[in-house]
C-alpha positions in Angstrom: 0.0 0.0 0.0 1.2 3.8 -0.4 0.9 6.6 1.9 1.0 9.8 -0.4 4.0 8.7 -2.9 5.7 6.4 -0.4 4.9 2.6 -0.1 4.4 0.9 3.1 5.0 -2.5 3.8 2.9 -5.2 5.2 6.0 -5.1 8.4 5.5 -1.4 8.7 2.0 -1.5 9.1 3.0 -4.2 12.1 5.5 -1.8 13.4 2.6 0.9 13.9 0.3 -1.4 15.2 2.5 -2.5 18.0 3.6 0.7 18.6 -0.2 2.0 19.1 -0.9 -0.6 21.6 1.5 1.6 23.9 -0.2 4.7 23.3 -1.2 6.6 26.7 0.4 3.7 29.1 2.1 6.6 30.4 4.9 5.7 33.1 5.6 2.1 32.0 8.0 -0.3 31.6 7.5 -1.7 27.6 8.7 -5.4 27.5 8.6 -6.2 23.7 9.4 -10.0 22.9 10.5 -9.7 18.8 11.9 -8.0 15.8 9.0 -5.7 15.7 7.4 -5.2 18.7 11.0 -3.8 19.6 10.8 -1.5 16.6 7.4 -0.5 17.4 8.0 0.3 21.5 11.0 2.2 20.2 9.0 4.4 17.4 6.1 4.8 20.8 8.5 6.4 23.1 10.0 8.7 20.0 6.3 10.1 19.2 3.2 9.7 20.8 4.4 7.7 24.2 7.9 9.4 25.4 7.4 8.6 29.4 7.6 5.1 28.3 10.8 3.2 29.9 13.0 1.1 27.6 15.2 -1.8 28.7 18.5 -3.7 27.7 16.8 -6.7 28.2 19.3 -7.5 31.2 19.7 -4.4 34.3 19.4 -0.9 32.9 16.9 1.7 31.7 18.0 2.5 28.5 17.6 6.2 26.3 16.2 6.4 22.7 20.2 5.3 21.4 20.7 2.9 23.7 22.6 4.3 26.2 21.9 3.5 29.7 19.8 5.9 31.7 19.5 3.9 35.2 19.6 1.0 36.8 17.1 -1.6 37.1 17.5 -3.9 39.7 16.0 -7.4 39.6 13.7 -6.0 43.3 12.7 -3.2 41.5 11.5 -5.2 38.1 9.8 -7.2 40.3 8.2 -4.8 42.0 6.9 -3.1 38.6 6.1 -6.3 37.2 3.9 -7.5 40.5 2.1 -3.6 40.8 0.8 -3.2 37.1 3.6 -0.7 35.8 5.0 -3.0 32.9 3.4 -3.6 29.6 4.9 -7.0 27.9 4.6 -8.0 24.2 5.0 -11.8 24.3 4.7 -13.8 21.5 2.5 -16.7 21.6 2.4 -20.7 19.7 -1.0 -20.8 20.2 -3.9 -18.1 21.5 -7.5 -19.0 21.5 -10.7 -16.8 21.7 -10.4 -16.1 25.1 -6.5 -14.8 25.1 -5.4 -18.0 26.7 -1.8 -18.2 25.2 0.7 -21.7 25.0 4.6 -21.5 24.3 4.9 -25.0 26.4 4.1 -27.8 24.4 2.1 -28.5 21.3 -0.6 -31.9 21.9 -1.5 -33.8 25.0 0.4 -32.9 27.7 1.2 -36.8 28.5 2.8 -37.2 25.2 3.5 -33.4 23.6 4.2 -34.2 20.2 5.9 -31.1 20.2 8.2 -29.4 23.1 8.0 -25.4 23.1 9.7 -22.9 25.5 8.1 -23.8 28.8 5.6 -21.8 30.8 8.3 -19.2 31.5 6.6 -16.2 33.1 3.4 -15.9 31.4 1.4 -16.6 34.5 2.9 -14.1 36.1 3.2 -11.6 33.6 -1.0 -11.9 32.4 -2.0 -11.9 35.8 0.0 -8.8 37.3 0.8 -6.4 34.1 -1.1 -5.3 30.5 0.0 -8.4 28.3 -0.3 -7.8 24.4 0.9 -10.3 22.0 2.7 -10.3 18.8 2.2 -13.4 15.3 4.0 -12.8 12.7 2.2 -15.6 11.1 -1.2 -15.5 11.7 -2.5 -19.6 11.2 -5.2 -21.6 12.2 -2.2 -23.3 14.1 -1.6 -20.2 16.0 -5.2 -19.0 16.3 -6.7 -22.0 17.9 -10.5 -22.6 19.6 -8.6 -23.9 22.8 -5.1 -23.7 23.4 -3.6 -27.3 24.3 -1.7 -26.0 27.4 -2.6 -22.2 29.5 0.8 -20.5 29.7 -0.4 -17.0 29.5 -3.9 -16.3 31.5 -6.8 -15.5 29.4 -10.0 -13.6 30.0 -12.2 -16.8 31.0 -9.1 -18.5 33.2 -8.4 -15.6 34.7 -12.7 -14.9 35.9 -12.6 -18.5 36.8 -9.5 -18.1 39.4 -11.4 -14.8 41.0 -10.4 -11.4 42.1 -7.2 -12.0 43.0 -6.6 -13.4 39.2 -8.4 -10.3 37.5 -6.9 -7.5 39.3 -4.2 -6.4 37.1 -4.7 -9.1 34.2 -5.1 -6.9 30.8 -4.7 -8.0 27.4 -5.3 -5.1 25.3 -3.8 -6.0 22.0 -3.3 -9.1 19.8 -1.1 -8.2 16.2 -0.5 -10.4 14.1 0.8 -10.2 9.9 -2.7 -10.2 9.5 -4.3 -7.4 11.7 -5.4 -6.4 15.6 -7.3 -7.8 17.7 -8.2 -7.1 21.2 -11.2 -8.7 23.8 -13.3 -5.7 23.9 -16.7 -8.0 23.9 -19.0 -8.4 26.7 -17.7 -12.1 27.1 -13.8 -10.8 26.4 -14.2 -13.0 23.1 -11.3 -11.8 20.6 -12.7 -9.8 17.9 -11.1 -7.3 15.0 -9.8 -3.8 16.0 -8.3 -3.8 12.0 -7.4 -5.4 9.2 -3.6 -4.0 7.4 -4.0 -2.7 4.4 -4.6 -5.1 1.7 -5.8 -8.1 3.8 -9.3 -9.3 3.1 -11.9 -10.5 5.6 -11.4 -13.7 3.8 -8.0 -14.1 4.9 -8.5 -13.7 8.2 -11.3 -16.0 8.5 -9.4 -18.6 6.7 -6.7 -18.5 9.0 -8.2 -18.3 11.9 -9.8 -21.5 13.5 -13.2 -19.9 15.6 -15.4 -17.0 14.5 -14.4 -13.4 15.0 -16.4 -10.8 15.8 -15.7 -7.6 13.6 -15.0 -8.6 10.3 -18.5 -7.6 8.6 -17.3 -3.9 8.8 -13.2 -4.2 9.1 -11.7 -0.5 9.7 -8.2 -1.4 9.0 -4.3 -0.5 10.4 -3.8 3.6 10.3 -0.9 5.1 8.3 2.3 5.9 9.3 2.9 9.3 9.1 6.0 10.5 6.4 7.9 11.1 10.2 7.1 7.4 11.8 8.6 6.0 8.2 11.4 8.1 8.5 12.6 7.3 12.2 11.5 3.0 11.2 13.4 3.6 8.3 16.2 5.6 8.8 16.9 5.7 12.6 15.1 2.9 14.3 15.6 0.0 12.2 17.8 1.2 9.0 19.0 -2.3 8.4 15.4 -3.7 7.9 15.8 -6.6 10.3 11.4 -6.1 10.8 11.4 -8.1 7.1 13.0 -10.7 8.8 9.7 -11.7 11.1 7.4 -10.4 7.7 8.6 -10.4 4.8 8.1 -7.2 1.8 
């Protein structure tokens, strides 16, 4: 698709789209998990989110080049992690209706036919901070009716485990290759915020293995302004590595 004279590519379109599901978080800690999200927490706190806090990954707060700007000790992650301040981008093997998410094992837990990641700290992270997620390839693999293993909490785990389960859990974005999604239902069922530029409802619905609310009247992915290309393109991410996770 084109903005003005300028194409944008199906991985730019993902870039914004991760980027907007930081808009007004304010104070936060953003934890992006992948090629893009990374690009698109960067291109947040350079525009429309600049209280955001960036990470190494490891121990420090970092600036918009990378330079350290504090330390961040394991206590005090913990403590942001555990009050609500910290918005993670995970990515997720599987994710059903309800934002359950799996990265631990793909079949019957007795005999996985496939071995994933491990829970990690999905529990932990969807039931004390804002959890978005991030698929590159959006699949009826990936988008599944019931995920074979809860890593990350969804909407209906979360209301069956009580209060103490839904006080921080959030998930307000799902992006994949595809589009955005978020749980913004009166049952928290997934449904379509927006399709990117050039996908069809058909598409979606193809690849994705339980209905969807939204897609009789799609709005789809904003443009990037001439600015946003300019800092993805020339400051942020000037050796394209975002083609790596979708490709031009």
């Amino acid at each position: 698709m084109t903005t003005g004279t300028v194409r944008v590519s199906r991985a730019e379109y993902c870039v914004i789209a991760c980027a907007e599901a930081w808009r007004d978080n304010g104070e936060v800690l953003a934890s992006p998990m992948g090629l893009i999200p990374s690009v698109g927490a960067r291109l947040a706190r350079r525009t429309f989110s600049p209280d955001l806090l960036l990470t190494d990954g490891e121990a420090m707060l970092v600036g918009l080049d990378g330079e350290p700007e504090g330390w961040l000790p394991y206590r005090r992650h913990l403590a942001m992690v555990t009050g609500g301040r910290r918005h993670v981008m995970m990515g997720a093997s599987q994710i059903d209706r309800f934002g359950n998410q799996n990265i631990s094992c793909i079949g019957d837990w007795n005999q996985p036919t496939r071995q994933l990641l491990g829970v990690r700290g999905a529990p932990v992270n969807t039931l004390n901070n804002p959890v978005s997620y991030w698929v590159p390839k959006h699949s009826t693999r990936v988008f599944v009716p019931k995920v074979d293993m809860i890593s990350g909490v969804g909407y209906d785990s979360a209301a069956a485990a009580g209060p103490s389960a839904t006080r921080y859990h959030r998930i307000p974005r799902v992006v994949s290759d595809l589009g955005v999604f978020d749980f913004a239902t009166p049952d928290h069922a997934m449904r379509v915020v927006s399709l990117h530029p050039g996908v069809t409802v058909d598409q979606v619905r193809e690849a994705t293995a339980f209905e969807l609310s939204g897609l009789d009247k799609p709005a789809y992915t904003r443009e990037p302004t001439p600015e946003e290309l300019r800092l993805v393109r020339e400051v942020i991410d000037p050796d394209g590595l975002r083609y790596r996770e979708v490709k031009p």
